[in-house]
C-alpha positions in Angstrom: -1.7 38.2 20.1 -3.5 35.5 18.2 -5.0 35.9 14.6 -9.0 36.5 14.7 -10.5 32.8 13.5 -12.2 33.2 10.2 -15.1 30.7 9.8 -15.5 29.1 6.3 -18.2 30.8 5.1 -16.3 34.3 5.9 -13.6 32.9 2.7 -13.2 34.7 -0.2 -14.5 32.0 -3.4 -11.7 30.3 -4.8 -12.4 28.0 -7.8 -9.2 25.2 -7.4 -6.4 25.5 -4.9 -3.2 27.0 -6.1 0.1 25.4 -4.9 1.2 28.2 -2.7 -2.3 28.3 -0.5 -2.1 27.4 2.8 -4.0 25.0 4.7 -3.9 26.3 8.7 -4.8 23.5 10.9 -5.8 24.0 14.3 -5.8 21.4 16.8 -5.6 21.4 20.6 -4.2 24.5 20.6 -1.6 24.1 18.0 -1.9 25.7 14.6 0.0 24.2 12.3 0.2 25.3 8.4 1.0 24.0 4.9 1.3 24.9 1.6 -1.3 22.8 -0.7 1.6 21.9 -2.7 3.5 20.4 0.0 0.1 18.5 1.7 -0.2 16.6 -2.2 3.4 16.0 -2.7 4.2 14.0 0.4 1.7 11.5 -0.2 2.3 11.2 -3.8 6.2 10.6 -3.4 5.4 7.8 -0.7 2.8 6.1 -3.2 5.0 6.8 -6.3 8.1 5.2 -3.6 5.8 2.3 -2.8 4.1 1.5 -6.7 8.0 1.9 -8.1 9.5 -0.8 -5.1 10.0 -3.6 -7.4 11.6 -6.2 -4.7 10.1 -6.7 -1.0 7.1 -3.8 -1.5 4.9 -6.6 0.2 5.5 -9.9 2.1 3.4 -13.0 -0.1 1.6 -13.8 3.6 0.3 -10.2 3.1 -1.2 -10.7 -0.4 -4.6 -12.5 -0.9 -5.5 -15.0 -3.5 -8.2 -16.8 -4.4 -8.0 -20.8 -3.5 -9.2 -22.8 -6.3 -8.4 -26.8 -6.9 -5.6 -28.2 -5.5 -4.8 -24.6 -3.6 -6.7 -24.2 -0.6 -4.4 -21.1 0.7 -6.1 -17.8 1.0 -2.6 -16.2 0.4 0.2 -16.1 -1.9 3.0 -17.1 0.7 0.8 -20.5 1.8 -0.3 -21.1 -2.0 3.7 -21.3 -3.0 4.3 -23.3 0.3 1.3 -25.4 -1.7 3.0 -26.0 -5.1 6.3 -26.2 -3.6 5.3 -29.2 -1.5 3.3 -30.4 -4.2 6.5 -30.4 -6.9 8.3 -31.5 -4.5 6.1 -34.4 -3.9 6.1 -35.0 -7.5 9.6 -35.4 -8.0 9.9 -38.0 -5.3 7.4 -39.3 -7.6 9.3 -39.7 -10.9 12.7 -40.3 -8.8 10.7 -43.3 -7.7 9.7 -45.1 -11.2 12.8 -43.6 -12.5 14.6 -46.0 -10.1 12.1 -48.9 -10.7 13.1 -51.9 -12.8 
């Protein structure tokens, strides 16, 4: 036998959530429950995983930038492909006069 369905405004008042609530989720007939504690900590660790990721937490083609004179790229990836080609560039320069009598 199934639990009677309580509608919200049938809850008793509760001023904040404690960490032992649980949050029963219906859907499709599947009910599927959490504790509070548990529904705030798995998102946290994944953020706190992701903002702590000091190496490869994002690929530069995936980060915007603003172009501004001589970058035109709208991303960090093509901007460094931009000075890269650009120092490159210059250094043929300078190997140039360099070599110059």
């Amino acid at each position: 036998m199934s639990a009677p369905r309580v509608m919200i405004d049938q809850l008793p008042e509760q001023t904040a959530a404690v960490s032992s609530d649980l949050l029963v989720v219906q859907n499709a007939g599947a009910t599927k429950k959490m504790t509070v504690q548990r529904i705030t900590d798995v998102p946290a660790a994944a953020l706190n995983g992701h903002v702590t990721t000091v190496t490869d937490a994002h690929d530069a083609s995936a980060i915007s930038a603003l172009p501004g004179n001589p970058l035109t790229g709208t991303d960090v990836q093509t901007q460094l492909t931009q000075i890269s080609t650009a120092l490159t560039d210059l250094l043929a320069r300078v190997a140039a006069l360099e070599a110059a009598p």
